[in-house]
Backbone as CSV, one residue per row, in Angstrom:
resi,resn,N_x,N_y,N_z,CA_x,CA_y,CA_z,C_x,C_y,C_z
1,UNK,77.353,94.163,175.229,77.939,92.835,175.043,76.973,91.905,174.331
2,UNK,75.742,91.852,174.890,74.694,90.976,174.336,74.473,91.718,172.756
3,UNK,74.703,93.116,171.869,74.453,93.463,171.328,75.527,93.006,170.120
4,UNK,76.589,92.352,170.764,77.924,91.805,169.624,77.746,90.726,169.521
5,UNK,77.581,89.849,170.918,77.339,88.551,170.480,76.063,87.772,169.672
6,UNK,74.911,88.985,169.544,74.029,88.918,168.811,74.212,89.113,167.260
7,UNK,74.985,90.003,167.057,75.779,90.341,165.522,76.343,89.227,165.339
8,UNK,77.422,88.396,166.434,77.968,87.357,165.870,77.826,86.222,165.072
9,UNK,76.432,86.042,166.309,75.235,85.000,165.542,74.937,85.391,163.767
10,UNK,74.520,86.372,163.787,73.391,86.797,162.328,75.085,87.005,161.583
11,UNK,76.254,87.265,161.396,77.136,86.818,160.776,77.422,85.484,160.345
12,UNK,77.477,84.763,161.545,78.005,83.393,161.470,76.576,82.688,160.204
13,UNK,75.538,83.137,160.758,74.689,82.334,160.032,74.098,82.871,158.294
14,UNK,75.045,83.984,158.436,75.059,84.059,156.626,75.832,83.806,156.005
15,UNK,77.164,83.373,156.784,78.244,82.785,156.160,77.563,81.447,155.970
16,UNK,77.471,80.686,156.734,76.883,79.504,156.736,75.648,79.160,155.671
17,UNK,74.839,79.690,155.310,74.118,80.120,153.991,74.550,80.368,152.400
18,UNK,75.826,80.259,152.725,76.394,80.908,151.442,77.685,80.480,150.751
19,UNK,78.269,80.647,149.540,79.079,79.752,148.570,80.233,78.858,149.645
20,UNK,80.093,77.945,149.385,80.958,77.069,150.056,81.294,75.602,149.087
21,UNK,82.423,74.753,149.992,82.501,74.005,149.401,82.010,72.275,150.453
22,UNK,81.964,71.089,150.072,81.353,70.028,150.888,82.955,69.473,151.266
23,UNK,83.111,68.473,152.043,84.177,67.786,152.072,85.180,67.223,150.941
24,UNK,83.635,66.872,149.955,85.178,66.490,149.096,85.323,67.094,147.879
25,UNK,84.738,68.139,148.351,85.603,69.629,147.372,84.808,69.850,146.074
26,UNK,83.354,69.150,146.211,82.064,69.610,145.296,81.354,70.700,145.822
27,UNK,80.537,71.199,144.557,79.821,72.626,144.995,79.110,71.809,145.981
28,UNK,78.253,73.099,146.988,77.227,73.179,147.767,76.062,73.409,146.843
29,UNK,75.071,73.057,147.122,73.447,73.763,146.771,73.644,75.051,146.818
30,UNK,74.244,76.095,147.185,73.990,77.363,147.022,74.915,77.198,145.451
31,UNK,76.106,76.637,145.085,76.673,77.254,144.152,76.705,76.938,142.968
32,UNK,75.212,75.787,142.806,74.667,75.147,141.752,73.936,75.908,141.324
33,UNK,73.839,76.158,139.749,72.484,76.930,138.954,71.883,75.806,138.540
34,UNK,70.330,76.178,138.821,69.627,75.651,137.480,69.105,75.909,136.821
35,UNK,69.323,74.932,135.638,68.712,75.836,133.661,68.558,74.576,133.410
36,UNK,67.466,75.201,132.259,66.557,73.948,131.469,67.467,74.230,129.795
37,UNK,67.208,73.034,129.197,67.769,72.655,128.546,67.806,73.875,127.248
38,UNK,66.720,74.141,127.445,66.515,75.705,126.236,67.229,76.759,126.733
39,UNK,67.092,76.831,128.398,68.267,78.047,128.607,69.939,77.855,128.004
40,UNK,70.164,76.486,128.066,71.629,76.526,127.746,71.498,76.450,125.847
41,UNK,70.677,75.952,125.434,70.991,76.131,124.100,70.519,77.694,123.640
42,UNK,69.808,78.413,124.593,70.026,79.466,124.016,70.525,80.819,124.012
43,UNK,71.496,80.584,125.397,72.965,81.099,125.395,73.600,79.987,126.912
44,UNK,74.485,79.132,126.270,75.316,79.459,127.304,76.750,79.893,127.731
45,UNK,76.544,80.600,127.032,78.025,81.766,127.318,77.867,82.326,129.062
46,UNK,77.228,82.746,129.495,76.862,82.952,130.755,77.380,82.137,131.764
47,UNK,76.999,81.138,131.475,77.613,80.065,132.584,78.610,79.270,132.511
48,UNK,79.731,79.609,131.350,81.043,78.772,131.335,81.610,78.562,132.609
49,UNK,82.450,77.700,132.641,82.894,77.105,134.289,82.173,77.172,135.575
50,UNK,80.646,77.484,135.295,80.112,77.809,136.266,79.429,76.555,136.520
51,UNK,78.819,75.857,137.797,78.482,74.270,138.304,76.686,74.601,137.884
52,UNK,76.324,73.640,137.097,75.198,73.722,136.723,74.316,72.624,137.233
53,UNK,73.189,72.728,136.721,72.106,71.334,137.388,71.367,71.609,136.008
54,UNK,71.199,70.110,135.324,70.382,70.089,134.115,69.558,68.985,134.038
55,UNK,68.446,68.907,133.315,67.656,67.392,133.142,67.401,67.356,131.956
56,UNK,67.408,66.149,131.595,66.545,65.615,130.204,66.738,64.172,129.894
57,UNK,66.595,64.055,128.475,66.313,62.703,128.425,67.376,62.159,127.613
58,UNK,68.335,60.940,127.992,69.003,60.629,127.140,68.601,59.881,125.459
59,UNK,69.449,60.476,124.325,69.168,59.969,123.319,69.888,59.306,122.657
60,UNK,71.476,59.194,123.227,72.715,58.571,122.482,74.000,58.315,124.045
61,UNK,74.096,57.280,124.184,75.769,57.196,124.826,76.430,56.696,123.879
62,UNK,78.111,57.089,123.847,78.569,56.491,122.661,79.170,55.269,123.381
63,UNK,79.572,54.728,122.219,79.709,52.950,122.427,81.163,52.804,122.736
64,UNK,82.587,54.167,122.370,83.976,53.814,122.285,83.878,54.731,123.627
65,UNK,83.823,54.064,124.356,84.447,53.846,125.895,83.350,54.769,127.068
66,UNK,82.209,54.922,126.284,81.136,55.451,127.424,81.445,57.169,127.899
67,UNK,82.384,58.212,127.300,82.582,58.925,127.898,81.512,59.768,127.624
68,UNK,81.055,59.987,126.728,79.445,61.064,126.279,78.051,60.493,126.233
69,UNK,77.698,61.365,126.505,76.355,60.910,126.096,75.434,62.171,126.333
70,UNK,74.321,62.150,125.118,73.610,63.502,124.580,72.228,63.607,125.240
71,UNK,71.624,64.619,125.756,70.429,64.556,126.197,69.465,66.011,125.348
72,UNK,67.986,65.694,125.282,67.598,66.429,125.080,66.083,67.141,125.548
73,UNK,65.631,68.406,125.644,64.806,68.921,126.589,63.170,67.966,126.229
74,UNK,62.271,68.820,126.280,60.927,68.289,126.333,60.453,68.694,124.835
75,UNK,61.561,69.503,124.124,60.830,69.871,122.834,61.347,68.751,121.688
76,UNK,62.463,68.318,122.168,63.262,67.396,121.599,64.109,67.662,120.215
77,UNK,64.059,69.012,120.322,64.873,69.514,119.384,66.219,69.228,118.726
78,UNK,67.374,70.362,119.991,68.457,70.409,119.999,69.324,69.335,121.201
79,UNK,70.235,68.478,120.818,70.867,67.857,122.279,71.876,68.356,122.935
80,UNK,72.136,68.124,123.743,73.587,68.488,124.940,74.301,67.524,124.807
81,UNK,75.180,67.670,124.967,76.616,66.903,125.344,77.097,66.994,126.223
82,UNK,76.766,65.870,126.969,77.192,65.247,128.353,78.502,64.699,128.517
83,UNK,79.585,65.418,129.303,81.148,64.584,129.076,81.012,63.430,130.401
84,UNK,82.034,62.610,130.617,82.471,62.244,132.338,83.429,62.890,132.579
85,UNK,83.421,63.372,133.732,84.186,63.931,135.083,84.902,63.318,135.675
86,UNK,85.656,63.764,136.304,86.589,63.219,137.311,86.046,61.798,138.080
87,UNK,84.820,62.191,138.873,84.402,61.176,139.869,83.443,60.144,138.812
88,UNK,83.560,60.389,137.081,82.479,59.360,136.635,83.337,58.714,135.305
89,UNK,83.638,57.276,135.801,84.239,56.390,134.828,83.897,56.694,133.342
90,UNK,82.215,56.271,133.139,81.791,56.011,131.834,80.438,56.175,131.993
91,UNK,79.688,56.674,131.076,78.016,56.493,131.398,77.630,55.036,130.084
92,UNK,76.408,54.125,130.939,75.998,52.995,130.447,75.138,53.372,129.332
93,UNK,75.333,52.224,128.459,74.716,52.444,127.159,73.065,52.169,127.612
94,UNK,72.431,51.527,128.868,70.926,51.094,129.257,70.428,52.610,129.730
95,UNK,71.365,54.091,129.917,71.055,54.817,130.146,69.506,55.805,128.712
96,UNK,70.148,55.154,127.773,69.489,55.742,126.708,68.277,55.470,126.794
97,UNK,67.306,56.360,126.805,65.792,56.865,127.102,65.354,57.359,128.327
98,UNK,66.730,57.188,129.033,66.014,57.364,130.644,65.839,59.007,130.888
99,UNK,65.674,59.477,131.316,65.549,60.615,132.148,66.610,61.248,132.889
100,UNK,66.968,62.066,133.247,68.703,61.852,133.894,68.778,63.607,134.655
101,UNK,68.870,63.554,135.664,69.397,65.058,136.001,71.174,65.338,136.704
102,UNK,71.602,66.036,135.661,73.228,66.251,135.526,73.506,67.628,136.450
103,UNK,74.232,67.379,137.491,75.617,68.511,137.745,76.290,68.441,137.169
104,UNK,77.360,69.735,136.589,78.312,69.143,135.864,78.840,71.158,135.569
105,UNK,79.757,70.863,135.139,80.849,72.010,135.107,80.250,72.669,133.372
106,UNK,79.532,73.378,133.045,79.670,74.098,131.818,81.007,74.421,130.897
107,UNK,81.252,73.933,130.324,82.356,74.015,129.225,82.376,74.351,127.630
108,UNK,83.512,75.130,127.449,83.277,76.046,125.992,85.067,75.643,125.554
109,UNK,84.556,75.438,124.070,85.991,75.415,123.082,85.464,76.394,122.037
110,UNK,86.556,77.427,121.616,86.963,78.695,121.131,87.483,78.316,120.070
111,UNK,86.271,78.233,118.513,87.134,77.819,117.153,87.224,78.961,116.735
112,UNK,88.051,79.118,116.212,88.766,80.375,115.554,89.317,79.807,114.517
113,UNK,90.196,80.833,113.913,91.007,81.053,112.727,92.718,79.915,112.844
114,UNK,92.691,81.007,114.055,93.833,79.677,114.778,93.489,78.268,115.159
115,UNK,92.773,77.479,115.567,92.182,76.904,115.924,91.790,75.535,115.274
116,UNK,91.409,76.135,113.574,91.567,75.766,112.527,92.250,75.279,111.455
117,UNK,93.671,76.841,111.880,94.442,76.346,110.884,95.376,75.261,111.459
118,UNK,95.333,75.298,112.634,96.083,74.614,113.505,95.731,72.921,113.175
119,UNK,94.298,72.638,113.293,93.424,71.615,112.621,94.213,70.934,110.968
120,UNK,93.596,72.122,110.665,93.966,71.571,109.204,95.339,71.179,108.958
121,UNK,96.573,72.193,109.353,97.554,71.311,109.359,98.334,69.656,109.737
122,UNK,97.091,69.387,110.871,97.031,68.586,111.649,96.578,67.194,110.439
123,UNK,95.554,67.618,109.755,95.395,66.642,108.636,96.249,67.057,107.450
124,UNK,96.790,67.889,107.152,97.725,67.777,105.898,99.038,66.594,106.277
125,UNK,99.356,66.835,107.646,100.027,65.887,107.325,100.118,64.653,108.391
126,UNK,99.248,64.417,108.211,98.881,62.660,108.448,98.223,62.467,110.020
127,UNK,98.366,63.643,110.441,98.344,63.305,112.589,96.831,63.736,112.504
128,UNK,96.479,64.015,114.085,95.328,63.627,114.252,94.298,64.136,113.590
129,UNK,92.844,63.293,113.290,92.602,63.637,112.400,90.744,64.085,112.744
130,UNK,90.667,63.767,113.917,89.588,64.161,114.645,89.633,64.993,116.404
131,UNK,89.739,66.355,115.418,90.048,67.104,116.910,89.361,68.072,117.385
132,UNK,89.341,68.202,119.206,88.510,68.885,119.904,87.803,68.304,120.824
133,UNK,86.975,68.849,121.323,85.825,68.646,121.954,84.277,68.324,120.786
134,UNK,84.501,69.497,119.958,83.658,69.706,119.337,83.363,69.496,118.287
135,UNK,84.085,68.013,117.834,83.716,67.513,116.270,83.560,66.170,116.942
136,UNK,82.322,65.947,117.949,81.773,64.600,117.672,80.331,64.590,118.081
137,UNK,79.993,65.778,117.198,78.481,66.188,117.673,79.072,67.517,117.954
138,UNK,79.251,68.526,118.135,79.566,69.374,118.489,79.510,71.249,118.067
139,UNK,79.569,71.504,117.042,79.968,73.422,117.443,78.682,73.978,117.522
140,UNK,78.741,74.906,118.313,77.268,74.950,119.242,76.711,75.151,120.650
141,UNK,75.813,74.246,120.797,75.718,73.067,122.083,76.097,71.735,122.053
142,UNK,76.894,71.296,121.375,77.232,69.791,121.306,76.967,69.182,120.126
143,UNK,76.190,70.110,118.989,76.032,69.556,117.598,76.816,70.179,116.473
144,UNK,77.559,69.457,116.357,78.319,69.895,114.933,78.050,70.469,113.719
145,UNK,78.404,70.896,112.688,78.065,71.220,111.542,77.544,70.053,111.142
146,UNK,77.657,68.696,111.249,77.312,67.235,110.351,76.405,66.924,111.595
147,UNK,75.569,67.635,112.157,74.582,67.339,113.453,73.915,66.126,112.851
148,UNK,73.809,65.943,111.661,73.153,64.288,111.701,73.649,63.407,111.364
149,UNK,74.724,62.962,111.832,75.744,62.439,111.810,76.130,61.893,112.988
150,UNK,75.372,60.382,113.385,75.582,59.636,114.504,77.348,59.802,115.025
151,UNK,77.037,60.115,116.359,78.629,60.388,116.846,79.241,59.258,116.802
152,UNK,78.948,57.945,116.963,79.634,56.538,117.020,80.282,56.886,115.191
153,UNK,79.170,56.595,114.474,79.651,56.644,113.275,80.707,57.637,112.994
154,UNK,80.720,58.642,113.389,81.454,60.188,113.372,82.984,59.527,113.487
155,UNK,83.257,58.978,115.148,84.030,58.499,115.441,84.919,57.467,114.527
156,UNK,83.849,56.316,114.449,84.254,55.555,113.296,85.019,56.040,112.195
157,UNK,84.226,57.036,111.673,84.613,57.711,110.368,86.269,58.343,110.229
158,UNK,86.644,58.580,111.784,87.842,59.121,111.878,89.495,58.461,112.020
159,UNK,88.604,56.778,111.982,89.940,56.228,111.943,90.243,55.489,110.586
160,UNK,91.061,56.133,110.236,91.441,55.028,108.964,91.545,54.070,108.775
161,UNK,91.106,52.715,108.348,92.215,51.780,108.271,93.095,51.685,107.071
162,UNK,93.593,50.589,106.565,94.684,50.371,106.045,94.537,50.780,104.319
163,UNK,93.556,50.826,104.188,93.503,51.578,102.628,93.492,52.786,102.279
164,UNK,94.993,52.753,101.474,95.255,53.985,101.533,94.159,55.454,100.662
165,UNK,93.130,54.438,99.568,92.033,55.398,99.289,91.555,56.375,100.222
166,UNK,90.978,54.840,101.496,89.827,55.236,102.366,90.557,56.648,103.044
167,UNK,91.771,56.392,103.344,92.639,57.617,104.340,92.474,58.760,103.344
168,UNK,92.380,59.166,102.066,92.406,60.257,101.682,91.575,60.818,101.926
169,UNK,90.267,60.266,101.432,88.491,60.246,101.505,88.229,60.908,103.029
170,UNK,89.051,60.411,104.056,88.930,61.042,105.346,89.485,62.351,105.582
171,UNK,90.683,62.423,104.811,91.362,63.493,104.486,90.871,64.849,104.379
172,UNK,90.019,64.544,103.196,89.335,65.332,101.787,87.688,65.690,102.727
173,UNK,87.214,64.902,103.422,86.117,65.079,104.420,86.437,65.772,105.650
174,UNK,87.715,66.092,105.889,87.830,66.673,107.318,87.879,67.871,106.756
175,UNK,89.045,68.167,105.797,88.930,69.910,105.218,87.925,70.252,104.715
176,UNK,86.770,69.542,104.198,85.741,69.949,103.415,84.895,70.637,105.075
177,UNK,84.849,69.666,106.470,84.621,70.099,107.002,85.078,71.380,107.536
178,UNK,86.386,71.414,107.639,86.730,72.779,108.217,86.165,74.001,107.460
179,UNK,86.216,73.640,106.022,86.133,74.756,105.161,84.797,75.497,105.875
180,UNK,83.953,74.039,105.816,82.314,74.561,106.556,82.513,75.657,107.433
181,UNK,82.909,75.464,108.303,83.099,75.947,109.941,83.630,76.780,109.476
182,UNK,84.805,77.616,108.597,85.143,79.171,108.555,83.896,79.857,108.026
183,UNK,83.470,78.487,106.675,81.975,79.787,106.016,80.894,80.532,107.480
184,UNK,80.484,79.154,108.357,80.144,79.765,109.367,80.263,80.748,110.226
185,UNK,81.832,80.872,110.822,82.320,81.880,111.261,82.135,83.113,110.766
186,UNK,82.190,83.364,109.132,82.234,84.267,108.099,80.622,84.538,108.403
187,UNK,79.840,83.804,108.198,78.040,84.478,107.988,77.660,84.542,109.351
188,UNK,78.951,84.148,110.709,78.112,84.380,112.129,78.629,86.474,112.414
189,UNK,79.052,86.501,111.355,79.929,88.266,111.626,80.666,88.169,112.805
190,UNK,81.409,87.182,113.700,82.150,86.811,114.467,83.342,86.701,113.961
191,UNK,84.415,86.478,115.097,86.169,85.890,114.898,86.036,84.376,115.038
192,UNK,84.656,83.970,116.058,84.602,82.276,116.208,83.603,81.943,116.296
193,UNK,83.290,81.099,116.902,82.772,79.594,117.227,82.316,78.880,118.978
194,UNK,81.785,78.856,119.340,81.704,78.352,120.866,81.237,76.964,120.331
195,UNK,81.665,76.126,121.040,81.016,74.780,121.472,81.038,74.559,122.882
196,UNK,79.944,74.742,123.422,79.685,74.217,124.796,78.884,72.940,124.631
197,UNK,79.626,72.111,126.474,79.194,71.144,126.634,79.260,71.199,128.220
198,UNK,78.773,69.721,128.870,78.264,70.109,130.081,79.565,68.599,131.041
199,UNK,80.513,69.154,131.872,81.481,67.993,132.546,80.777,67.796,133.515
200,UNK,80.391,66.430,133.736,79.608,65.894,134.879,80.261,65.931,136.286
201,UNK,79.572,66.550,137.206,80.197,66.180,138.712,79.381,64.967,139.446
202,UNK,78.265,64.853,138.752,77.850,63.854,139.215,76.223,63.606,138.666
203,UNK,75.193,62.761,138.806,74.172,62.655,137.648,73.329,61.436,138.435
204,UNK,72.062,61.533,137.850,71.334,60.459,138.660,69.879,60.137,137.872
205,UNK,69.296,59.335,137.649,68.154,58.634,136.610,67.097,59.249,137.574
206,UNK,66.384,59.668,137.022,65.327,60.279,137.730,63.570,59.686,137.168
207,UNK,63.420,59.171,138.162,62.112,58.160,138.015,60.817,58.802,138.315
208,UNK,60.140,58.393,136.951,58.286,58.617,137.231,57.532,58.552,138.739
């Protein structure tokens, strides 16, 4: 008897150790990874939908409605793209330079052939004209083919206004872009494209 209820114990307490969820339905510490900023730029295919823990330093929030914002490691290379989540309104523009360590859901968009043409039709005739995840900074880790190409401005760039020149010019710049992105596809000997980025579950400024 003492020999089951002893098993019971050393059961109960590896369940208790192990993937779970908290009350309000966020990972636990067991079901968080953590990776440094070079691990995800230099694959993260591995950890799609999987709950991550990341740090670095912010270098950009954008200004049309706070939902991104880019961080980058200690080499200061390549940046991430930080979305908001469910539980996070907007991130503050006073965030930029700070330091920041992110939970957040790993996320991937799949450019393809379809994907594309689907795109391009999308600008032949007149509808949206900046689409994805991954054209505002983006294919990648969060940097686009036009990686130097401030995302505010990016954004900017995508709305027309009322001259009907300027709308072509946007036109004629989005397919020039796409065209990019198949040559890519073509010299990656691939069918696509990943753009990963990182959906926040939650994030916090992390002080000297």
């Amino acid at each position: 008897m003492n020999r089951i209820f002893s098993l019971f114990i050393a059961l109960s307490l590896l369940t208790a150790c192990g993937k779970g969820t908290n009350k309000s339905g966020k990972e636990t510490a067991a079901e968080i990874i953590p990776i440094t900023v070079a691990e995800f730029i230099g694959d993260a295919g591995p950890f799609v939908d999987q709950a991550v823990q990341i740090s670095g330093t912010v270098v950009h929030v954008c200004r049309h409605g706070g939902q991104k914002m880019f961080i980058i490691g200690e080499d200061g290379e390549e940046r991430i793209r930080i979305t908001t989540g469910e539980d996070i309104a907007e991130f503050q523009v006073d965030l930029e330079g700070e330091k920041v360590e992110v939970t957040g859901y790993v996320r991937e968009l799949i450019i393809d052939d379809t994907y594309l043409a689907e795109w391009e039709a999308e600008v032949l005739t007149g509808g949206q004209m900046d689409r994805g995840e991954g054209h505002e900074g983006g294919v990648g880790h969060g940097e686009h083919p036009e990686a130097s190409q401030d995302p505010d401005q990016a954004s900017q760039a995508a709305e027309p206004d009322s001259s009907g020149q300027d709308a072509e010019n946007q036109k004629e710049a989005q397919l020039a872009n796409i065209q990019k992105i198949r040559d890519e596809i073509a010299e990656s000997g691939k069918d696509h494209l990943s753009d990963y980025w990182i959906e926040t579950i939650e994030f916090k400024v992390i002080k000297d």
